[in-house]
gemmi code that builds the backbone of each chain (N, CA, C; Angstrom):
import gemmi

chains = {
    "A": [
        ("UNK", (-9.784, 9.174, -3.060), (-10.690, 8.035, -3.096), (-12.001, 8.418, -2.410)),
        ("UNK", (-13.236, 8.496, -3.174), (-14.459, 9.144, -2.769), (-15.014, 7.588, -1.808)),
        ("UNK", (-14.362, 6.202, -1.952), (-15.230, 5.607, -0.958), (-15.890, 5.640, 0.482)),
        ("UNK", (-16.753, 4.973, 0.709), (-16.975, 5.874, 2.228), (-15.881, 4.853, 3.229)),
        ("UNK", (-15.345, 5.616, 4.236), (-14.107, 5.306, 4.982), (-14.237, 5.669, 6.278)),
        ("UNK", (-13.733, 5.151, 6.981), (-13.474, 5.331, 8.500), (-12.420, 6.203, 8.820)),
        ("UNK", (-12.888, 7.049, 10.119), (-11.406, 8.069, 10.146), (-10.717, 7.591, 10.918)),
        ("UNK", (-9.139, 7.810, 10.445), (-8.212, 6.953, 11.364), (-7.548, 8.008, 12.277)),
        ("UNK", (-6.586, 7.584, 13.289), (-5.689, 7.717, 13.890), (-3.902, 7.747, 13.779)),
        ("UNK", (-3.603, 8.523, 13.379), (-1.584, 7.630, 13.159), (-0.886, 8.639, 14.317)),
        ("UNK", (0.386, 7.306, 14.078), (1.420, 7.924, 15.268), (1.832, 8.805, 14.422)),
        ("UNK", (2.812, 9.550, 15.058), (3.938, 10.994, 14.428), (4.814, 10.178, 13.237)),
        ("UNK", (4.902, 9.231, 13.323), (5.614, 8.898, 12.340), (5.223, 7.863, 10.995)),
        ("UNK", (3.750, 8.338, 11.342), (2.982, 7.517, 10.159), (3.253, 6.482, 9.746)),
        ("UNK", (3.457, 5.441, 10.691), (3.740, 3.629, 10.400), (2.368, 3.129, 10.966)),
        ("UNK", (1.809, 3.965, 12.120), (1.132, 2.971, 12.720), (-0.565, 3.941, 12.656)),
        ("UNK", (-1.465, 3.293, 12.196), (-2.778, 3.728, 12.250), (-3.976, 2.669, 12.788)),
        ("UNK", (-5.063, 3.376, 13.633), (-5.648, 3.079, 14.272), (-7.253, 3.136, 13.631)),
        ("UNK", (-8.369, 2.623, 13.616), (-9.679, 3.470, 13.531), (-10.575, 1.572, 13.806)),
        ("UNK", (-11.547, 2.578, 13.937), (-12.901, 1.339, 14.579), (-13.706, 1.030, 14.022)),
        ("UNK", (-14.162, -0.349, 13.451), (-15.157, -0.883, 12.485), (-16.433, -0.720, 13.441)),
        ("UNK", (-17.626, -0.165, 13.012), (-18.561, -0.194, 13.624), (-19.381, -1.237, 12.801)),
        ("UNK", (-20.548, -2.381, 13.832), (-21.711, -2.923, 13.284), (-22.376, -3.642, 13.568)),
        ("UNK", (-22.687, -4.896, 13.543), (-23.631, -4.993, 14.095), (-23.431, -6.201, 15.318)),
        ("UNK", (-21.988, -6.421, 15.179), (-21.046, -7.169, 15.926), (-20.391, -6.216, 17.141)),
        ("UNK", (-20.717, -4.413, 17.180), (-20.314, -3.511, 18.020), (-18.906, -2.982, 17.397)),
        ("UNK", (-18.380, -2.486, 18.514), (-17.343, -1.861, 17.432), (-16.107, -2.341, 17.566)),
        ("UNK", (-15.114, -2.767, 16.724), (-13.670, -3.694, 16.796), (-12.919, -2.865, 16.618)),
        ("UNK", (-11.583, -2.618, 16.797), (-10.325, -1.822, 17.137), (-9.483, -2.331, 15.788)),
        ("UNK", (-9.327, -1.296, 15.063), (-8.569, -2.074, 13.881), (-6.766, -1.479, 14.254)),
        ("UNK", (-5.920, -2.080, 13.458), (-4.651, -1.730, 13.338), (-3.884, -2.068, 12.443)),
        ("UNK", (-3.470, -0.640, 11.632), (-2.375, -1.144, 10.233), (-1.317, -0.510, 10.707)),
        ("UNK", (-0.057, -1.231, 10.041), (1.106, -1.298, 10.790), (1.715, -1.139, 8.918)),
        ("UNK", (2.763, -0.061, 9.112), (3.509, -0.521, 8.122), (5.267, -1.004, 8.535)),
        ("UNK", (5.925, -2.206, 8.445), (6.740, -2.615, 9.426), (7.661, -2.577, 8.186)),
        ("UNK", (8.756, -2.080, 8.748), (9.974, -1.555, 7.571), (10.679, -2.522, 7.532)),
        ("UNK", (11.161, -3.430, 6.827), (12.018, -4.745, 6.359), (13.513, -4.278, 5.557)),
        ("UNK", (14.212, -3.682, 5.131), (14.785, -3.361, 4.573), (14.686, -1.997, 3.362)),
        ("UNK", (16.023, -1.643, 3.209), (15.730, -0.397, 2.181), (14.708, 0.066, 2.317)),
        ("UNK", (14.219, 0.264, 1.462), (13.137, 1.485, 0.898), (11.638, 0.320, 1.116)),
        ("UNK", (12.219, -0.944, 1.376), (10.549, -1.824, 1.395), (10.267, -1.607, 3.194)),
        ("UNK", (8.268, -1.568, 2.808), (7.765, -1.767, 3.648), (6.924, -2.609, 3.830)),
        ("UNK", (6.052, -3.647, 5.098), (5.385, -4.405, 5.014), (4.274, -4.010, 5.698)),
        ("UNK", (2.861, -4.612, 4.832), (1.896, -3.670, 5.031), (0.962, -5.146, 6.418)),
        ("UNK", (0.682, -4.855, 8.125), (0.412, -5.398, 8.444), (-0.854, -5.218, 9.050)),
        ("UNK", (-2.075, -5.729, 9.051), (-3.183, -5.040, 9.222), (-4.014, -6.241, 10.387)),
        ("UNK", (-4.716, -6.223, 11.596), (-5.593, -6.615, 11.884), (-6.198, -6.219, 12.973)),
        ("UNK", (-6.694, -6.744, 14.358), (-8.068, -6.533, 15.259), (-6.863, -6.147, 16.065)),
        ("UNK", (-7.954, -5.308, 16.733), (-7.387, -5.212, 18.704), (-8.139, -5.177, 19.300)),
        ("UNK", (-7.795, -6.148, 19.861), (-8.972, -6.620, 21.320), (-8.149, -6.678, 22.659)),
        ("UNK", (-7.646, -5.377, 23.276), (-6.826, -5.466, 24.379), (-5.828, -5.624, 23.855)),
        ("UNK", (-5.199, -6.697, 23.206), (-3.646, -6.876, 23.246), (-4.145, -7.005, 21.360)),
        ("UNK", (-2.872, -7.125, 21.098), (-2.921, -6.979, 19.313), (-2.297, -8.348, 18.514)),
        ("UNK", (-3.562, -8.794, 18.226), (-3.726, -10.291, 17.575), (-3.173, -10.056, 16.179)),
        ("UNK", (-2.669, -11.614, 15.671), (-1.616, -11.365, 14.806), (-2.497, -12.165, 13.556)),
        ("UNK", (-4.267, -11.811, 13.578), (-4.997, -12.833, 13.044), (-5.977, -11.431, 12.429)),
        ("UNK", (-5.402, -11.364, 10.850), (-5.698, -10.380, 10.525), (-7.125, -10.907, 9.588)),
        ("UNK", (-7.858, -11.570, 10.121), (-9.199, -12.433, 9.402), (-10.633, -11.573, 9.650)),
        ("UNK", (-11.257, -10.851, 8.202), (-12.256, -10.371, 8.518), (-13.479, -10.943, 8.593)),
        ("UNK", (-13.482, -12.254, 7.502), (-14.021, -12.916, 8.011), (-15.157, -13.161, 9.322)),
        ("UNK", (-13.777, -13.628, 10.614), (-13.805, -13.369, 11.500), (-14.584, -12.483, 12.920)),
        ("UNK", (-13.919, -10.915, 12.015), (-14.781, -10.288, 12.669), (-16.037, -10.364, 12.473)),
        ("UNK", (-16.298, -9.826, 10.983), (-17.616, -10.395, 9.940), (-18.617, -9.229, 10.619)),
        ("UNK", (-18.344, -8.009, 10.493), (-18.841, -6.758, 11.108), (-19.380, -6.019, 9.879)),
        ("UNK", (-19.700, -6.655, 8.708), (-20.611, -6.547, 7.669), (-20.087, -5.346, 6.764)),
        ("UNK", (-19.011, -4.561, 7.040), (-18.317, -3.518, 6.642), (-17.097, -3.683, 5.896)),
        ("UNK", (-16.996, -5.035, 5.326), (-15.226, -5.399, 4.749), (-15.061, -3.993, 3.960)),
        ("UNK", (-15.927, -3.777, 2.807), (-15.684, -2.648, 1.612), (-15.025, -1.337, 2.529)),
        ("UNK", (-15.790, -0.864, 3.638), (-15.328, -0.055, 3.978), (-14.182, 0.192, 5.344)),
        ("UNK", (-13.839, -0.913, 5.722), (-12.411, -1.233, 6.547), (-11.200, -1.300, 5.473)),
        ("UNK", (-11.765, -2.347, 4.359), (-10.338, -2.355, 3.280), (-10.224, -0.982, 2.466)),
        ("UNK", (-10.772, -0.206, 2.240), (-10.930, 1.177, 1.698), (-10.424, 2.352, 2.731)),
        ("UNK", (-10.447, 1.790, 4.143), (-9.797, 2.860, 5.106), (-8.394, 2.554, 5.447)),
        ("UNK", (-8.013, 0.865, 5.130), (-6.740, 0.362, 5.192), (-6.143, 0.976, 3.911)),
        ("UNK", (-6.822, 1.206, 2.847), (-6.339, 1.837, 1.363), (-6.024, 3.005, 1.406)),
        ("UNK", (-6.519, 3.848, 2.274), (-6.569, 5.193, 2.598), (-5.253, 5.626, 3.605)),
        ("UNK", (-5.214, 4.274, 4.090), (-3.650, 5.241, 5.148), (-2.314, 4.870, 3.943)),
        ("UNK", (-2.836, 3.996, 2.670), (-1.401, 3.764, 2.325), (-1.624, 5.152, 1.621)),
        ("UNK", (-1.855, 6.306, 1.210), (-1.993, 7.441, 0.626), (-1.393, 8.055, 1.699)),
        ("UNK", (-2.006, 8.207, 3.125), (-1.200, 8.728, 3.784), (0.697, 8.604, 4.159)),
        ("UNK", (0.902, 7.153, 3.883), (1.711, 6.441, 4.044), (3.221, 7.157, 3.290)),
        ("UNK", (2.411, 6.908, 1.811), (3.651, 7.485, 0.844), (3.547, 8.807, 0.855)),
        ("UNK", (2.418, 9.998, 1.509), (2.889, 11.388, 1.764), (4.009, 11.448, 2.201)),
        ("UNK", (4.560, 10.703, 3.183), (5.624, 10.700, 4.441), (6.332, 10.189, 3.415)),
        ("UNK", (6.245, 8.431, 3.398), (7.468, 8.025, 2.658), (7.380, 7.951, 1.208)),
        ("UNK", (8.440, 8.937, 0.631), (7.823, 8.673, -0.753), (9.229, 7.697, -1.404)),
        ("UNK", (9.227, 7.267, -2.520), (9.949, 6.261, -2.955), (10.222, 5.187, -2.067)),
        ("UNK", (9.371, 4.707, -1.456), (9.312, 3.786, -0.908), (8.218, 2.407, -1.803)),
        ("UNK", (8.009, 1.077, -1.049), (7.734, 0.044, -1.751), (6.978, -0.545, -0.642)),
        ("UNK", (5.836, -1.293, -0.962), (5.143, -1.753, 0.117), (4.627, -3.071, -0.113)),
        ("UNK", (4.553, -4.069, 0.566), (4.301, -5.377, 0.241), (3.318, -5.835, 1.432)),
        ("UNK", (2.331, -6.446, 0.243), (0.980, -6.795, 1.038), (0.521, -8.057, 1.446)),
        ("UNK", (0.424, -8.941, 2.078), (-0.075, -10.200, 1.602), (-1.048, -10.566, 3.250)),
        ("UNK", (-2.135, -11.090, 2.791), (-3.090, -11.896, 3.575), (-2.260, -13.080, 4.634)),
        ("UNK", (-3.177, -13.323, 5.718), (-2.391, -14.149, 6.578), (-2.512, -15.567, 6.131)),
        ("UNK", (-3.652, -15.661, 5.288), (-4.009, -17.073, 4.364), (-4.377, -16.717, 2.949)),
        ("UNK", (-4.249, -17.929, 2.429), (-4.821, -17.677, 0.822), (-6.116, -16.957, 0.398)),
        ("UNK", (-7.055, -17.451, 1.339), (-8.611, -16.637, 0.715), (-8.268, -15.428, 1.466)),
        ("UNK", (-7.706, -15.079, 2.227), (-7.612, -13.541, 3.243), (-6.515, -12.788, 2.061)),
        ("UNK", (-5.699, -13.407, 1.587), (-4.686, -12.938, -0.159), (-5.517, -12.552, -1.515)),
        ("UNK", (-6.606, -13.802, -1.131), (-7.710, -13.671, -2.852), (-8.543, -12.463, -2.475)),
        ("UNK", (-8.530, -12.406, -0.930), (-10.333, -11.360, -0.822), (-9.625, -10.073, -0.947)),
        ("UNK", (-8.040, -9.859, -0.584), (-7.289, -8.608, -0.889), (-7.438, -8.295, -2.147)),
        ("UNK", (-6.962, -9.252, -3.078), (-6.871, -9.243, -4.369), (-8.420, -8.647, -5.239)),
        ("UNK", (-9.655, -9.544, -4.457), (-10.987, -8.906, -5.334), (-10.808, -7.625, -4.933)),
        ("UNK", (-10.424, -6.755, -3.818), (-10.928, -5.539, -3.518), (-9.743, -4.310, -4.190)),
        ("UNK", (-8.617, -5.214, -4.369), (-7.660, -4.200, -4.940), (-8.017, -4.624, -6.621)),
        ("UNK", (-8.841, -5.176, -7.416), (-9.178, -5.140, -8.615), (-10.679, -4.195, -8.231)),
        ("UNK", (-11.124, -4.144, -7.468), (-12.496, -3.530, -7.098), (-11.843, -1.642, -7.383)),
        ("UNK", (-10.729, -1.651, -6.436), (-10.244, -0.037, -6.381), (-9.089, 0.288, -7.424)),
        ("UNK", (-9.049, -0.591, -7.699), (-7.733, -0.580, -9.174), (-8.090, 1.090, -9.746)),
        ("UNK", (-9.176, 1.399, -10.138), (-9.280, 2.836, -11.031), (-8.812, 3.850, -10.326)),
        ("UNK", (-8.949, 3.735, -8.697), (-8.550, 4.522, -7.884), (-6.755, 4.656, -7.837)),
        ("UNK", (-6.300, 3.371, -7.646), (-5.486, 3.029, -7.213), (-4.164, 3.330, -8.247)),
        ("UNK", (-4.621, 3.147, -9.694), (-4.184, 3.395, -10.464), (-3.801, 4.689, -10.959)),
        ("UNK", (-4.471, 5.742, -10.181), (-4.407, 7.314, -10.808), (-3.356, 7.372, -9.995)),
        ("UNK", (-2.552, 7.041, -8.719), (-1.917, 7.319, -7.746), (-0.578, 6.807, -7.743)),
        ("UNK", (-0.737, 5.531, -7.971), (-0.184, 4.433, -7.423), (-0.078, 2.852, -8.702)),
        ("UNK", (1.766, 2.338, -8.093), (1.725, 1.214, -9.336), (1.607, 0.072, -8.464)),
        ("UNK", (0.940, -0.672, -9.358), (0.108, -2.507, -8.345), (0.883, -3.103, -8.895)),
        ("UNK", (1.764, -4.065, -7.918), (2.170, -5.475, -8.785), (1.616, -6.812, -8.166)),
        ("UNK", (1.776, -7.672, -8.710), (1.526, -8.769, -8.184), (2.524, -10.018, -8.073)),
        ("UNK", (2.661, -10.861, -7.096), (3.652, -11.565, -7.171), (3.126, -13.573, -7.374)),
        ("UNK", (3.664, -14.108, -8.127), (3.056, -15.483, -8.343), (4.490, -16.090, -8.872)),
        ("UNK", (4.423, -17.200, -7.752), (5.734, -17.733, -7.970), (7.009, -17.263, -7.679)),
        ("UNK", (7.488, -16.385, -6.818), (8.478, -15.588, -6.832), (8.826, -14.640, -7.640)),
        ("UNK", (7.952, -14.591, -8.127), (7.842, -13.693, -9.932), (6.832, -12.635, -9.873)),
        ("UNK", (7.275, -11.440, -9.683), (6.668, -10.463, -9.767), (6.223, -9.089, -11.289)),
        ("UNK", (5.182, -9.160, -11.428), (4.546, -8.498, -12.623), (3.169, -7.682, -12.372)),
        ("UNK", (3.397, -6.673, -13.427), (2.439, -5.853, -12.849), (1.097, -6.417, -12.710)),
        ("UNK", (0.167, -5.692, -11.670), (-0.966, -6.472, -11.199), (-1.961, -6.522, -13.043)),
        ("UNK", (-2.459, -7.772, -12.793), (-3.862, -7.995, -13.638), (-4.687, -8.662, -12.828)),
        ("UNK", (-6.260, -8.172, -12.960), (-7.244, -8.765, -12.369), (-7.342, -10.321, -13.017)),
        ("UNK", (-7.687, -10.931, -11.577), (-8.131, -12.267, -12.250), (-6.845, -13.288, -12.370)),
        ("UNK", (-5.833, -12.443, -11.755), (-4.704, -13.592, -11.293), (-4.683, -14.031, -9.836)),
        ("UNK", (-4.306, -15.100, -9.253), (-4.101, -15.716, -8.524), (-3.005, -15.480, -7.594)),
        ("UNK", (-2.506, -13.795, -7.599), (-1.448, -13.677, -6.679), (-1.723, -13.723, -5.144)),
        ("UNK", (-0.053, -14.283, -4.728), (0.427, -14.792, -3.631), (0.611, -13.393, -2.520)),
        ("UNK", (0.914, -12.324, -3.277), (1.865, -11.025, -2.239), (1.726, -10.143, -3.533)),
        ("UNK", (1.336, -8.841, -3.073), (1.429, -7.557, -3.675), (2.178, -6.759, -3.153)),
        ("UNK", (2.742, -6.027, -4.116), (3.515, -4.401, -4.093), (2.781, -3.683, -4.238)),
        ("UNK", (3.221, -2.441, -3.719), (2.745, -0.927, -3.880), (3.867, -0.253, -3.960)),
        ("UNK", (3.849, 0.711, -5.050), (4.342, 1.865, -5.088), (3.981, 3.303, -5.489)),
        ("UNK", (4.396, 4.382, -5.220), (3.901, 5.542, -5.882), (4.338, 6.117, -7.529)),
        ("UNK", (3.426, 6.736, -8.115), (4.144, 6.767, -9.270), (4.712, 7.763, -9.567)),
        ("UNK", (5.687, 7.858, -10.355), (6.312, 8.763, -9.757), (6.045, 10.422, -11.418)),
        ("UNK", (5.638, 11.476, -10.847), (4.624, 12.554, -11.559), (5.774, 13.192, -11.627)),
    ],
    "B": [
        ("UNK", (18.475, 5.071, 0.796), (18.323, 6.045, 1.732), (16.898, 6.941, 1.488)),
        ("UNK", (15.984, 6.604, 2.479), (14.472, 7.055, 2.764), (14.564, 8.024, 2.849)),
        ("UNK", (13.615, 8.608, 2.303), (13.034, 10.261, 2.310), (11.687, 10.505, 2.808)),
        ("UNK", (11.930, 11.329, 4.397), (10.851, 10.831, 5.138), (10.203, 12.428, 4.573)),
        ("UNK", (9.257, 12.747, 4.582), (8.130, 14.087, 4.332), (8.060, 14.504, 6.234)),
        ("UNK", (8.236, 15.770, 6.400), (7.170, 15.904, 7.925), (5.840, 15.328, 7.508)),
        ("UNK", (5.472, 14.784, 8.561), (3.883, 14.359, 8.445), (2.756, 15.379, 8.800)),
        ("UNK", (3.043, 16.582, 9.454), (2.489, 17.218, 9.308), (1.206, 17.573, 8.108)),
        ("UNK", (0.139, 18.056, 8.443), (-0.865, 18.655, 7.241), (-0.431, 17.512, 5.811)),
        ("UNK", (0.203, 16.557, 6.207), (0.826, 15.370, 4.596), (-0.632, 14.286, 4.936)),
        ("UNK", (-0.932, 14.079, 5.819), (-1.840, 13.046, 6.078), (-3.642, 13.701, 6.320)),
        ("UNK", (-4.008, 12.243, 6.259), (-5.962, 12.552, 5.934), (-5.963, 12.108, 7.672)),
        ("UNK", (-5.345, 11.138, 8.249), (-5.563, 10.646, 9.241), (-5.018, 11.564, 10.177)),
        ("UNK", (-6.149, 11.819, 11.317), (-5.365, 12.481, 12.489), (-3.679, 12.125, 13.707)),
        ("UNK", (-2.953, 13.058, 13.368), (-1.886, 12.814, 13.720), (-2.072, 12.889, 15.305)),
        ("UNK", (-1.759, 11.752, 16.038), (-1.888, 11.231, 17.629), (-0.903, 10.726, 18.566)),
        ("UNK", (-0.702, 12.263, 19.587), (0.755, 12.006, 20.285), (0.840, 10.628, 21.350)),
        ("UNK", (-0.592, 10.522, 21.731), (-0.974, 9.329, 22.594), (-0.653, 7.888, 21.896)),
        ("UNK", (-1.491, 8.078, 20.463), (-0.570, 6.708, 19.662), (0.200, 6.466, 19.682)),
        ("UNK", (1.131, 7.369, 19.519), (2.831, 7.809, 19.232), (3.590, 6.693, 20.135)),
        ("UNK", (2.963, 7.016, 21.677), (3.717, 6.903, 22.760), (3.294, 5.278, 23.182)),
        ("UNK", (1.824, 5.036, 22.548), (1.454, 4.099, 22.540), (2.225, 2.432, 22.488)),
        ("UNK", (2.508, 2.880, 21.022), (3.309, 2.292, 20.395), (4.939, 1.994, 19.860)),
        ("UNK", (5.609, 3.368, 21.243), (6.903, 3.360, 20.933), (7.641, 2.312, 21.456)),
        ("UNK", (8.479, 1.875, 20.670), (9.760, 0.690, 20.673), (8.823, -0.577, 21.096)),
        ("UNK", (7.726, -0.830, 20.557), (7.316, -1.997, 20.471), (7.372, -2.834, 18.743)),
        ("UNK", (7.134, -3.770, 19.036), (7.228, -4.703, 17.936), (5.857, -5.395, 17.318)),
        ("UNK", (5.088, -4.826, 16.551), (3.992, -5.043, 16.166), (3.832, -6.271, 15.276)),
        ("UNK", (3.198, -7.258, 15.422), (2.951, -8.144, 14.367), (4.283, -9.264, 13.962)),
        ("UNK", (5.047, -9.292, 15.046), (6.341, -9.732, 14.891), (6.114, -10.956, 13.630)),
        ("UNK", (5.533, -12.073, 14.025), (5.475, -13.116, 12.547), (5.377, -12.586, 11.244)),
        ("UNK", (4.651, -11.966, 11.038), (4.292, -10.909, 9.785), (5.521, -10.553, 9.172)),
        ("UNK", (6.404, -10.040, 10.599), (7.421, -8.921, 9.774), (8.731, -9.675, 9.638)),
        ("UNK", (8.101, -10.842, 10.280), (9.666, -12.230, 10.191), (9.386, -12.779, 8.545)),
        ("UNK", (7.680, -13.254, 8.707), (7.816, -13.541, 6.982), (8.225, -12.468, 6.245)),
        ("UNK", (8.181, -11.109, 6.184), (8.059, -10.298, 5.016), (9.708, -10.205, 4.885)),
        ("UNK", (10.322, -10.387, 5.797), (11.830, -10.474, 6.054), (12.751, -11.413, 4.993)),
        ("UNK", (11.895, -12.629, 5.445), (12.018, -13.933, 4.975), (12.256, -14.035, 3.388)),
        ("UNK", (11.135, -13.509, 3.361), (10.351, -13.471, 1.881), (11.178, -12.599, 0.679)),
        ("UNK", (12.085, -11.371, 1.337), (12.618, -10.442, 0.273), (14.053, -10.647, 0.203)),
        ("UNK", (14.325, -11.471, 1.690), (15.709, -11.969, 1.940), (16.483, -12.507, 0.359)),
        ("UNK", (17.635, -12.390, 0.408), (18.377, -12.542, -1.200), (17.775, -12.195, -2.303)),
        ("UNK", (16.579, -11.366, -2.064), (16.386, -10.816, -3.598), (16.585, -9.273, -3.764)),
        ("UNK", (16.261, -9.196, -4.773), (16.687, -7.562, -4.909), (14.978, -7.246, -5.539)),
        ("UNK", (14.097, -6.323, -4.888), (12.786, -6.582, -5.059), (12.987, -5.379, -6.249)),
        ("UNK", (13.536, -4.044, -5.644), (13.466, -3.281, -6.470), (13.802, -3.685, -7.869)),
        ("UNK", (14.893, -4.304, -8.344), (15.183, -4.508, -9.592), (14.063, -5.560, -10.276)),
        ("UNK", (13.481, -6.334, -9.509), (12.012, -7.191, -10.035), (11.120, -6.347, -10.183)),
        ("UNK", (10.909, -5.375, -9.550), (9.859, -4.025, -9.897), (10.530, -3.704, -11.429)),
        ("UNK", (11.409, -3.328, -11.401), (11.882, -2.658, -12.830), (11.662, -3.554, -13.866)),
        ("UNK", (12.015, -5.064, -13.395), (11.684, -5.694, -14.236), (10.468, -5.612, -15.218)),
        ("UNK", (9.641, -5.913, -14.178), (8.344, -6.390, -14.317), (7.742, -4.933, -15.186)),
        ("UNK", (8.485, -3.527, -14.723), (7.585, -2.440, -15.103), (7.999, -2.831, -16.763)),
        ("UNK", (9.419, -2.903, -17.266), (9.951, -2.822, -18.618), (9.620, -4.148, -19.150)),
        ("UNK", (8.834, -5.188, -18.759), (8.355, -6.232, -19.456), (6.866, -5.471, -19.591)),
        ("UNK", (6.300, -4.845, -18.670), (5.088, -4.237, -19.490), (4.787, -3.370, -20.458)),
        ("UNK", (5.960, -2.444, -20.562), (6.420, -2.153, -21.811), (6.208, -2.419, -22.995)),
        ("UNK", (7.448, -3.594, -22.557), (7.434, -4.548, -23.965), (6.122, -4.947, -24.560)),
        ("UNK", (5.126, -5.590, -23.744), (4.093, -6.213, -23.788), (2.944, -5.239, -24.434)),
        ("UNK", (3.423, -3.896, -24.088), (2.219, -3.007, -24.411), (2.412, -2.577, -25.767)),
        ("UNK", (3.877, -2.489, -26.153), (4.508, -1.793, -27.336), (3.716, -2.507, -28.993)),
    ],
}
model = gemmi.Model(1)
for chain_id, residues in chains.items():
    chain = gemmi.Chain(chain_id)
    for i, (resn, *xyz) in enumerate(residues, 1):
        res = gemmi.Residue()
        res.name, res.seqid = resn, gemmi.SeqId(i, " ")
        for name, pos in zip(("N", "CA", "C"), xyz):
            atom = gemmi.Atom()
            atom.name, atom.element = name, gemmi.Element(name[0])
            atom.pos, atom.b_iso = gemmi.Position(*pos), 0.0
            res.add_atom(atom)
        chain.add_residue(res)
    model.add_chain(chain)
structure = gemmi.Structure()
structure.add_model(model)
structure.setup_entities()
């Protein structure tokens, strides 16, 4: 993925990555977490650290004028992610609906990317199908495809 | 049964023994990982993946 990206940090066991939004708000402490739920699924958990680690993953929020390139460095550790784990499954979802939709514009934004790599689904209704732009999903999957 | 890769030279992100230690046997994001719990509880996700891949299939055929 040629976007421009922030360099991160991970533990030894590549669940947990670190890196810093710089702007004009100074610089915020980011943190993606991938938290293992069962089998082969993982849950993809992403937000601020400010001293202790807030469970208020709203960029909004920070509003450090850089979303494209924080969600493109959060995109970037799931590559790292499935190096380590491969056949694994990853499930994404926003802490609110527009923080779910603004996931959703940016994973139709990197879809071409995302797509050479990696299979998108989307989930609406308990009903999961592969991703199409311009739906209204609730929770996304990730997986790798398998070459 | 997971098939972990060494992480070694596998990753773009710098591998960090200080993180490591940072973050060992803590519980990150606990609500998060109660919903995602919640959420896959009685289903079988993988076989909805399959689903969903062989209905696109169909759809494309």
């Amino acid at each position: 993925m040629n976007l421009e990206r922030y360099d991160t940090k991970v533990t030894e066991d590549a669940l947990t990555f670190e890196f810093t939004s710089i702007g004009p708000k100074g610089e915020i402490h980011k943190i993606v977490v991938y938290q293992h739920i069962e089998g082969n699924i993982f849950n993809l958990a992403f937000g601020d650290l400010n001293g202790e680690i807030r469970s208020i993953d709203d960029l909004i929020v920070s509003d450090n004028k850089d979303t494209e390139k924080v969600l493109a460095t959060v995109a970037s550790t799931i590559f790292d992610f499935f190096s380590v784990y491969s056949g694994t499954l990853v499930l994404a979802k926003g802490s609110t609906h527009s923080r779910t939709r603004l996931y959703r514009r940016y994973l139709t934004i990197f879809l071409e990317y995302i797509d050479q790599e990696f299979l998108l689904f989307g989930e609406l209704d308990e009903e999961i199908e592969r991703f199409e732009s311009g739906k209204d999903y609730t929770a996304f999957y990730i997986s790798k495809k398998i070459k | 049964m997971l098939k972990k890769s060494p992480i070694k030279s596998k990753t773009q992100a710098m591998v960090d023994k200080m993180l490591t230690e940072k973050y060992k046997d803590k519980v990150l994001f606990p609500e998060k990982l109660k919903w995602a719990k919640e959420h896959v509880q009685g289903r079988d996700i993988n076989k909805e993946i399959e689903e969903a891949l062989k209905k696109e299939k169909i759809t494309k055929a």
